[in-house]
C-alpha positions in Angstrom: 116.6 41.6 -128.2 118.0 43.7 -130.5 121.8 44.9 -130.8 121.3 48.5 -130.9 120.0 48.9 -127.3 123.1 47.2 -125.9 125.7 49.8 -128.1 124.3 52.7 -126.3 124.0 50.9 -122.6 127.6 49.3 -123.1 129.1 53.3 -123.5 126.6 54.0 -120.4 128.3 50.7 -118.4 131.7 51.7 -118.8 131.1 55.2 -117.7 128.9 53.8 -114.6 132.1 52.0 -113.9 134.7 54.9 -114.5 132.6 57.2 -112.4 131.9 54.8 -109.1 128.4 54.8 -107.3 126.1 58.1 -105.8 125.0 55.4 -103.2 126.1 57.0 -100.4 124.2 59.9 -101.5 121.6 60.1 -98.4 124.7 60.4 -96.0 125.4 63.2 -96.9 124.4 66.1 -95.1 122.3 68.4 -95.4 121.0 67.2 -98.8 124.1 66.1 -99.9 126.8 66.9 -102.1 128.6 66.2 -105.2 132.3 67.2 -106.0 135.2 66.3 -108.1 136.6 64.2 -105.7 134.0 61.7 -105.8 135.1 61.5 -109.9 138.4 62.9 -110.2 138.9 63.6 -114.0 136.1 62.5 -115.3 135.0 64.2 -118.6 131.6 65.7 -119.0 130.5 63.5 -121.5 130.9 60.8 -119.2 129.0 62.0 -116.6 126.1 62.9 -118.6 126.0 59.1 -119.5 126.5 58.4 -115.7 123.0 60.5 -115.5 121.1 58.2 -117.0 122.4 54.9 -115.2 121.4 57.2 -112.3 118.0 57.8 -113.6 117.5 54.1 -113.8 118.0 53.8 -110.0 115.5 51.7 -107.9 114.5 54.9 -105.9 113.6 57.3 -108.6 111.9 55.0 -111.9 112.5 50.8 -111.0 111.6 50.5 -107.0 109.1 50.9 -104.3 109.8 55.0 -103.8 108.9 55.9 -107.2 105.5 53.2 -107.3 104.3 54.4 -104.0 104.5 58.2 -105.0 103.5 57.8 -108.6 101.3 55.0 -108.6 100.2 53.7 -105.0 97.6 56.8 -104.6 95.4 56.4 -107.7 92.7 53.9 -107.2 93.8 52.0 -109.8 96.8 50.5 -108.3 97.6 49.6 -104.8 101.3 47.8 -103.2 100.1 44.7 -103.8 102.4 41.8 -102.2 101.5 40.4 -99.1 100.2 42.1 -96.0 103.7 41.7 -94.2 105.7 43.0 -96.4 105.7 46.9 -96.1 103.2 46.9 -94.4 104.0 50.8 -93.6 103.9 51.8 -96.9 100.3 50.1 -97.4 99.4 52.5 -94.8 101.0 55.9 -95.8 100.2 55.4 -99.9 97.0 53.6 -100.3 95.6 54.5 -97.4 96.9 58.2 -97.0 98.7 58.1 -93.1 101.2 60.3 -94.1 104.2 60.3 -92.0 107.2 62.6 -92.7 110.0 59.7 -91.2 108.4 57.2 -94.3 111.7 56.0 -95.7 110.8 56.1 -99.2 110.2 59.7 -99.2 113.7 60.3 -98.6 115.0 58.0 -100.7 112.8 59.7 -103.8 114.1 63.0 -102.4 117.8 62.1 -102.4 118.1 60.3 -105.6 116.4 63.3 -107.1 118.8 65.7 -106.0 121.7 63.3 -106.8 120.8 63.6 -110.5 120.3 67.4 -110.1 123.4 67.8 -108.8 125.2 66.1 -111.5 123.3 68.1 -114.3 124.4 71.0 -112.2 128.1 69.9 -112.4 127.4 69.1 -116.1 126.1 72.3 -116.8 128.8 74.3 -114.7 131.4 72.4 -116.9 129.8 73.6 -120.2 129.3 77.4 -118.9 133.2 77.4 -118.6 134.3 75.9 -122.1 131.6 79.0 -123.4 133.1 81.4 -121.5 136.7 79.9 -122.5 134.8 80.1 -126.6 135.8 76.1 -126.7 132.3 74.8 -126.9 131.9 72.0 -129.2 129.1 70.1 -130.5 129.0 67.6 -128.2 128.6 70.3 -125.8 125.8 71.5 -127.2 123.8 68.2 -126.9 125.5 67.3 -123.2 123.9 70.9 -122.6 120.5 69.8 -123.4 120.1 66.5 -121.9 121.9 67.7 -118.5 119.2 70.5 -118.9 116.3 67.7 -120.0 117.3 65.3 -116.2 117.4 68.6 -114.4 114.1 69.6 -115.6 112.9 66.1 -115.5 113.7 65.6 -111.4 112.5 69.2 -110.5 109.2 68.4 -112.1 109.1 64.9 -109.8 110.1 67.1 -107.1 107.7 70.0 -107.6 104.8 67.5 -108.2 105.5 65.6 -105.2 106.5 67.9 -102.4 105.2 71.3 -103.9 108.1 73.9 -102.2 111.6 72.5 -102.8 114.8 74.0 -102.4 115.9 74.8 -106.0 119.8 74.3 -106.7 121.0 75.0 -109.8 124.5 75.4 -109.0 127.5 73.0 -109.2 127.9 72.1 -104.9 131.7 72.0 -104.0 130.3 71.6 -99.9 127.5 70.4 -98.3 126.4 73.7 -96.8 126.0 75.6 -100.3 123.1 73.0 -101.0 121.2 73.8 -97.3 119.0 76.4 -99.1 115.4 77.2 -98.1 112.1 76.0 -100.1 111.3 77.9 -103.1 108.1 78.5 -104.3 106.5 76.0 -107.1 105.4 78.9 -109.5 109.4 79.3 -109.2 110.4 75.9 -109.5 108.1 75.8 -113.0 109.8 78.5 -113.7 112.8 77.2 -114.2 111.7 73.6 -115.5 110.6 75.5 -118.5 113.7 77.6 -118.9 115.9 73.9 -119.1 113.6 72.6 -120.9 113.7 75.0 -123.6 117.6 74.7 -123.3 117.0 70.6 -124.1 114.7 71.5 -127.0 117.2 73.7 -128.7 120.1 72.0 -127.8 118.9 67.8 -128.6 118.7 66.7 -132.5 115.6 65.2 -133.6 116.9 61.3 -134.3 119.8 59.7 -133.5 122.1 56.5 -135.0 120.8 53.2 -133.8 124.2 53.1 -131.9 123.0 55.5 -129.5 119.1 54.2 -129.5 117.7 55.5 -126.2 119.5 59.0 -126.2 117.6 62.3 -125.7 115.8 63.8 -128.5 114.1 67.1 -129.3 110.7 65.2 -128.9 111.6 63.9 -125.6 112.3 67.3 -124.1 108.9 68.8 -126.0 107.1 65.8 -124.9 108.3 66.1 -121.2 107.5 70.2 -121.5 103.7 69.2 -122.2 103.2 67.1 -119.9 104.6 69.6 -117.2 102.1 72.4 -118.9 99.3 69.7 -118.6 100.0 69.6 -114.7 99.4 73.1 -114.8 96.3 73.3 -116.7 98.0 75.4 -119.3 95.7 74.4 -122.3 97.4 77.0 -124.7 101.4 75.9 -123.8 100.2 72.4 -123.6 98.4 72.4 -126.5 101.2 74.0 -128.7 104.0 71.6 -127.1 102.1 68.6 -127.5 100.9 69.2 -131.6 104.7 70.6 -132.2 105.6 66.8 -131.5 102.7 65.3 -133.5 103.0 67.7 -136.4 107.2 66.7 -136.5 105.9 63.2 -137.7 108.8 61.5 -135.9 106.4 58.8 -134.4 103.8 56.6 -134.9 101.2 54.0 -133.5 102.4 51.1 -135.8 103.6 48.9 -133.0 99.9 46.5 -131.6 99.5 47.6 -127.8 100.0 43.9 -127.1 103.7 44.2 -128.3 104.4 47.6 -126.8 106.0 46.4 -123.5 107.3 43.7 -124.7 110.9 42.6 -125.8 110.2 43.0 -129.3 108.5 46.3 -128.4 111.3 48.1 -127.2 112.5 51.2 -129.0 109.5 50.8 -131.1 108.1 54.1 -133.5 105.9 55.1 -130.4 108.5 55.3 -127.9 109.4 59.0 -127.3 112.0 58.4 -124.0 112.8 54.9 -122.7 115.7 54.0 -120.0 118.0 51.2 -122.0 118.4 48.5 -119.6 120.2 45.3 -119.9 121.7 41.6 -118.8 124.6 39.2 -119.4 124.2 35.4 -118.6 127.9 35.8 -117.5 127.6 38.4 -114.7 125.5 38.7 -111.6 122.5 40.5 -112.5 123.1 44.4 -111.7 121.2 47.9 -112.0 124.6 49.6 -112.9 123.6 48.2 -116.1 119.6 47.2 -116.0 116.9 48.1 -113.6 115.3 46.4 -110.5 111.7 47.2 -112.7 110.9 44.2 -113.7 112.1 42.9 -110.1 109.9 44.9 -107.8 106.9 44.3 -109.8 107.2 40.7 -110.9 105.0 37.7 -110.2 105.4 36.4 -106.0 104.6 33.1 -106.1 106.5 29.7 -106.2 108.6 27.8 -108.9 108.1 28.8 -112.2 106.5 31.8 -110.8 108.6 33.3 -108.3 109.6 36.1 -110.8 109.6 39.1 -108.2 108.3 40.7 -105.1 104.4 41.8 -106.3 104.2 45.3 -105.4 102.4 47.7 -107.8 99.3 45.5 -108.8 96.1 46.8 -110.1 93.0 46.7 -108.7 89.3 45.7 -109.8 88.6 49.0 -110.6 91.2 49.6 -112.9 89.6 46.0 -114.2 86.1 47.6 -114.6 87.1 50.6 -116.5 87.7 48.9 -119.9 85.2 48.7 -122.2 84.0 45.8 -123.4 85.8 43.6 -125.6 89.2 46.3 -125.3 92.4 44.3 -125.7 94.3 46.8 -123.6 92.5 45.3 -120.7 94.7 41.6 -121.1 97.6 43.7 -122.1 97.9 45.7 -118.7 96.5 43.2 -116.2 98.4 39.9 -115.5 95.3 37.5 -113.7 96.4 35.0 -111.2 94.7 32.4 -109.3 94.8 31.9 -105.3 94.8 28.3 -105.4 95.3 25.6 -107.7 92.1 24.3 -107.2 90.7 27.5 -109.1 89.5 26.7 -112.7 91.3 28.2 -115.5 89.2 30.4 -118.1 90.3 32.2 -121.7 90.2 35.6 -119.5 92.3 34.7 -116.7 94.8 32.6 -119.1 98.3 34.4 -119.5 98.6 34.3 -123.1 100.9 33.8 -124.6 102.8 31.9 -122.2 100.4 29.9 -120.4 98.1 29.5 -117.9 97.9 32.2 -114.7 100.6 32.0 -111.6 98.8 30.8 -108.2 100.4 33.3 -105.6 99.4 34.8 -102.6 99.3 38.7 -103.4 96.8 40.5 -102.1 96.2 42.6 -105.2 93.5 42.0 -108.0 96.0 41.7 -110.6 100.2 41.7 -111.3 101.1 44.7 -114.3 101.4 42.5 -117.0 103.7 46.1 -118.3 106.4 44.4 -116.5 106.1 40.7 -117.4 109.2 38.8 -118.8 109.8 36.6 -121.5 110.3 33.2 -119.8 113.0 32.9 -122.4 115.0 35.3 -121.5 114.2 34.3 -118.4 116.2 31.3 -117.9 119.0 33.0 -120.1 119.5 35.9 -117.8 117.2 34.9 -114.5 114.0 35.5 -113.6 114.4 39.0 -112.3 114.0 40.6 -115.6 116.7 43.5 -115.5 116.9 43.8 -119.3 113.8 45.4 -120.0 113.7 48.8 -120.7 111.5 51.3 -118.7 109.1 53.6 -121.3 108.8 57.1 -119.8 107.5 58.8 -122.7 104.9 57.6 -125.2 103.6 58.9 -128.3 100.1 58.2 -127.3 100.2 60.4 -124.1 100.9 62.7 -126.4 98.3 62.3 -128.8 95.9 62.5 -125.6 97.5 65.7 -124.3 96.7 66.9 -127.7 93.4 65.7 -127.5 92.9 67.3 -124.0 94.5 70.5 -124.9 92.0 70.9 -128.2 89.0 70.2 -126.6 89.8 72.4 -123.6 90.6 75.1 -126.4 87.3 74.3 -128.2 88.7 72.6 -131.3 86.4 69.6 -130.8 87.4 68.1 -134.0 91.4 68.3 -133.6 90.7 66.5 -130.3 88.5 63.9 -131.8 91.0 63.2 -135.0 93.9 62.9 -131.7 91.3 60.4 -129.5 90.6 58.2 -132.4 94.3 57.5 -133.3 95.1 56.2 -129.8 91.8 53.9 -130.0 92.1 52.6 -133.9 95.6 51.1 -132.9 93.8 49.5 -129.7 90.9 48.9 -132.0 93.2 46.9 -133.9 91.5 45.2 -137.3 88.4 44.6 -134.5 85.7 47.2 -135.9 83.2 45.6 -133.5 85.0 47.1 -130.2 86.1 50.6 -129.3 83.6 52.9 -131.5 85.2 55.9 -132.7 84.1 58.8 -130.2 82.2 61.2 -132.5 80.3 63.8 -129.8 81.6 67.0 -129.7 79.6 68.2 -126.9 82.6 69.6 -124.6 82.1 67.8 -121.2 81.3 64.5 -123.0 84.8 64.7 -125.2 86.5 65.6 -122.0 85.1 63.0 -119.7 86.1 60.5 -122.8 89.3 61.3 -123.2 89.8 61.0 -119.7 88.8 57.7 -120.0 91.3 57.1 -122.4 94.5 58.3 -120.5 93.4 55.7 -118.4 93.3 52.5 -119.9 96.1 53.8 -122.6 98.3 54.6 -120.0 96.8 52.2 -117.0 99.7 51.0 -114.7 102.1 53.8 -115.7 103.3 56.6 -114.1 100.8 59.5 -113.6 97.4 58.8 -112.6 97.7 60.2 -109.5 98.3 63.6 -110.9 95.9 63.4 -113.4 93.3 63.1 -110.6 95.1 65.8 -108.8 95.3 68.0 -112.2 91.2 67.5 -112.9 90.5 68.4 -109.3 88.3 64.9 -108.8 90.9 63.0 -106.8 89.3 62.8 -103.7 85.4 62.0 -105.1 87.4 59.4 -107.0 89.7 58.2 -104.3 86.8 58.1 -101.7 83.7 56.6 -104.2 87.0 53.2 -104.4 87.1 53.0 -101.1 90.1 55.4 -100.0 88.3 57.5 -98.0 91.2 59.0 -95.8 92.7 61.2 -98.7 92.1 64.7 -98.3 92.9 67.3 -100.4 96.0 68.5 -98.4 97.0 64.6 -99.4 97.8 65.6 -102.8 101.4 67.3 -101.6 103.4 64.2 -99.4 105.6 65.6 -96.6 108.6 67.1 -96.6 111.4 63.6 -95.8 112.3 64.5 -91.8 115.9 63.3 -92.6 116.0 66.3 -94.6 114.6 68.6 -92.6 116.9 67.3 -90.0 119.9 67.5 -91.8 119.3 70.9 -92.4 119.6 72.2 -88.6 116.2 74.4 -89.1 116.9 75.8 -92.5 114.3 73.6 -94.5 111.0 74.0 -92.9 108.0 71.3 -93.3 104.7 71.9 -95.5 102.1 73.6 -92.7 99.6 70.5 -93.5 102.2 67.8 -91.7 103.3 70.3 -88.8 
């Protein structure tokens, strides 16, 4: 564990503490509101550290809400668990029932538009000290990362739902935020004006005390990954090679160290949430994250590490090629009995053999697997361990993508083969180098990639969605209710409610 993450999270804690809890944040009505009462003379900078406790909050990055709607509907990862436990959500994310009164919509929904509305106070804060001419540095950079959340939970938002009401205003009452839908073209709109505000606003590096804080690659990183939902080869391509080009990251760090403790922070790591735990205090999200939690081992004794959810399925299994370590880096076997043999395959290196448990998935996301260590230093429920959002190689493939889309079939290749010598490893008998440059070939091959480079993350879903092949891939694995009205969920009904007639559901759940 190293010190620097804690110097940066300790400023974050105190703040957390100064500023009190947005948990109530669903109770308020219509879609809730945030006003200096609820922090009375709390300073700007504080807040915008407050933001990103918030943004490690189980309903929008560490629990069930954001796994259900990021991960749940690809065919690579499923709830997992047992069949009793959310049983509900089984039904409305893997098997596409969709139901506007799912609770997990609204809570996505809510803490969304909590951390909107505190960028918006933020940001309303800073307009004043400009118009007053008392802007500062600091300013400046609180500027760009309040611009960088905003940007970050509209694009959830938009991706999600489609039409969402867009406020970009500091709310004093509840009724200024009961605002109609606004169109997505709109809502992209203004994702790429704040993020334009974070890339001129954010310096390039920071000191190691504040490892973890917003950078200039983190808010051109993010902006290429919103012009790659688009399909907006030309702005995706030039976001994505402005990053590469910088030389600010690198690929040094073997994929089997990436997620773990000694892989935090690491020279491939664009944006991660700091998260952390103290052997003298009851284990908290104010100061780590319920990621580890949600998606740890359920099984007994030494393995009763979490509750199961988010585990992978075969196919994610069968799309590795043969022999790539990536595979036993992302998928965490386990056994159903005790009684089943142990091989080198399903053998948790390097901490021993597989957990027995009774999850119904194929596999537990070895991404989120804790050092047993640390384990009985801080508990079992792994709240240390830092959540990566952004990584270099999803760059490298969004380059790659972007190139060959552009026909520049040898820029792409050059990107492709980065991501797969650092899998490759010193192994030159696995993971050939991709050499066709035959359009549709490169494409469908670094498609491929994204998957098994990113499998168990966050955004499979969409790139289904993004390709167009979502439902011939959903149906050929076996989830054969989604329908292409499936890719937009529901409008929450508490919303809706809440606002007496004013937001109006998506026609497809009418």
């Amino acid at each position: 564990m190293k010190l620097n993450k804690y110097i940066f999270a300790a400023l974050i804690t105190s703040t957390t503490l100064f500023l009190g809890s947005c948990s109530d944040f669903l109770d308020r009505s219509p879609q809730g509101q945030f006003t200096e009462d609820d922090n009375p003379n709390a300073l700007v900078n504080g807040k915008i550290y407050n933001v990103y406790t918030m943004m490690r909050n189980y309903n929008v990055t560490a629990g069930p809400p954001a796994f259900a709607i990021h991960c749940f509907r690809s065919e690579d990862s499923e709830k997992g668990s047992i069949a009793s436990d959310g049983s509900d959500v089984a039904e409305m994310y893997d098997d596409f029932v969709y139901t506007p009164t799912n609770g997990l919509l609204g809570a996505y929904w809510g803490q969304n538009y909590a951390i909107i509305y505190q960028c918006n106070e933020i940001l309303d804060a800073i307009a004043a000290k400009e118009t007053a001419g008392q802007t500062e540095t600091e300013d400046i950079i609180n500027k760009g990362e309040a611009s960088f959340f905003r940007a970050y939970c509209y694009f959830n938002l938009v991706r999600a739902f489609g039409e969402v009401p867009l406020v970009t205003y500091k709310i004093n009452d509840a009724s200024e935020a009961n605002i109609p839908k606004t169109s997505a073209d709109k809502i992209y709109e203004q994702i790429d004006k704040d993020l334009k505000t974070a890339e001129e606003s954010l310096p390039e590096t920071w000191n190691t005390e504040y490892t973890g804080r917003l950078t200039w690659g983190a808010a051109r990183s993010l902006h290429a990954r919103t012009y790659m939902m688009r399909n907006d080869w030309n702005n995706m391509y030039t976001a994505s090679t402005d990053v590469i080009k910088k030389g600010l990251y690198n690929l040094k760090t073997p994929y089997n160290e990436i997620f773990t403790d000694d892989g935090e922070n690491n020279g491939g790591s664009i944006f991660e949430l700091q998260c952390t735990a103290t052997a003298a205090l009851p284990q908290s999200d104010v100061i780590g994250s319920q990621f580890c939690e949600v998606q740890g081992v359920r099984g007994a004794g030494q393995w009763d590490l979490g509750w199961g959810w988010h585990m992978a399925t075969e196919y994610m299994a069968q799309a590795y090629e043969q022999g790539d370590p990536r595979k036993n880096s992302t998928l965490l076997y386990f056994r159903h009995s005790d009684s089943e043999p142990i091989t080198p395959e399903n053998t948790n290196e390097p901490y021993g053999e597989s957990p027995v448990s009774p999850a119904m998935g194929a596999y537990f996301n070895k991404k989120a697997y804790t050092d047993p260590a640390l384990r009985k230093e801080y508990t079992n429920k792994g709240y240390w361990v830092n959540i990566r959002l952004i990584r270099y190689a999803d760059v490298l493939l969004m380059g790659a993508e972007s190139a060959n889309e552009k026909g520049i079939p040898g820029e792409a290749i050059d990107y492709l083969e980065k991501v797969r010598a650092r899998a490759r490893g010193t192994n030159s008998n696995i993971l050939p180098k991709v050499t066709t440059t035959d359009q549709g070939e490169l494409r469908e091959a670094i498609r491929h990639e994204r998957r098994v480079e990113l499998g168990l993350e966050f955004d499979r879903f969409y790139d289904l969605v993004r390709w167009g092949i979502a439902k011939e891939v959903l149906h050929a694995a076996g989830k054969t209710n989604y329908q292409d009205k499936n890719a937009l969920l529901p409008l929450p009904q508490t919303e809706i409610d809440k606002s007496k007639g004013v937001l109006v559901q998506s026609p497809d759940y009418q």
